[in-house]
N, C-alpha and C positions, 0 to 999 in steps of 0.2 A: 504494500500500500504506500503511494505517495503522499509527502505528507511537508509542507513547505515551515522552515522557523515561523512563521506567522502563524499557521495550526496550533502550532506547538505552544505558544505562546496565549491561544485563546484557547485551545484545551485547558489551558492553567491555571488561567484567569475565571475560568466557568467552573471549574469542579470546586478550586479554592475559595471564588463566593458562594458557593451553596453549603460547603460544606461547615464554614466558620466566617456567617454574614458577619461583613464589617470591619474584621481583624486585618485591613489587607495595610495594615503601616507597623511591621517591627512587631508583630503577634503568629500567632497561629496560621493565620489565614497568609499571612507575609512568606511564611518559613514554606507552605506546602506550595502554594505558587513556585517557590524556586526550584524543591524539590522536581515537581511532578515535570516544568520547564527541562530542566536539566536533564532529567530521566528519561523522556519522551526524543530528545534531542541524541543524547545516548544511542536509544534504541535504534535511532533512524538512521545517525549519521555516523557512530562510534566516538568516542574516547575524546581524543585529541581537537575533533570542529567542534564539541559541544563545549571543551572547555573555555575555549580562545572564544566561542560566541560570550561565552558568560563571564571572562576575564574582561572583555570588552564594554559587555554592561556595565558591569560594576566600575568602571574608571567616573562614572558620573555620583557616583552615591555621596550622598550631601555627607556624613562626618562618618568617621574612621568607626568607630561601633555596626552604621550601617554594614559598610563593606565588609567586617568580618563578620557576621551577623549572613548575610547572602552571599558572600565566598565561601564558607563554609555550609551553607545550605547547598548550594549547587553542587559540591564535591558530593556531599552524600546524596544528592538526586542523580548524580552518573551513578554513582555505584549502585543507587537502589536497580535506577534504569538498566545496570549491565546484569542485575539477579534476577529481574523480574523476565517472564516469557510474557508475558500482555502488557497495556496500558491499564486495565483492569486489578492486575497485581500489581502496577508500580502504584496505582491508584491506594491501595490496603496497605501495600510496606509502607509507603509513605506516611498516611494515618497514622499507622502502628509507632512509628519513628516518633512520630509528633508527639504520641501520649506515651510513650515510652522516657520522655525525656530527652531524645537524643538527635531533635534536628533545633536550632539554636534560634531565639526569640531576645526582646531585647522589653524587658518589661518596666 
């Protein structure tokens, strides 16, 4: 299936507001956006172009908390993206990550 960074991007932004309306500035809904971005980008394009997409984003991020904050959410959405066999499971690792404590929020 083709699938263009702008998919990927709105896959992101849709699953992340429905699934933690409102959280989308340095919360929950922040962290799985980059996650599921990152992951989906993974699955499509491999390792290496999803990271430099996401190293690229982040050169705008307004103060240094942000950037490590979504540099480290995007590393663990490739990774989730290189375990997962669907969008469907990177969709649930992700979750899972979230309330597990282990993809990073800035409270």
């Amino acid at each position: 299936s083709s699938c263009s960074s702008g998919d990927a991007v709105r896959y992101a932004n849709e699953l992340s507001e429905k699934q933690y309306p409102g959280e989308n500035l340095n919360q929950r809904g922040d962290a799985l956006r980059h996650l599921l971005w990152q992951g989906a980008l993974q699955q499509q394009y491999g390792d290496i172009p999803a990271a430099a997409v996401g190293w690229a984003h982040e050169l705008g991020d307004a103060s240094p908390a942000e950037k490590e904050m979504d540099t480290f959410n995007n590393e663990l959405g490739r990774q989730l993206g290189s375990e997962a066999a669907t969008k469907e499971e990177l969709l649930q690792h992700a979750i899972d990550a979230i309330n597990q404590g282990k993809a990073k929020t800035i409270e």
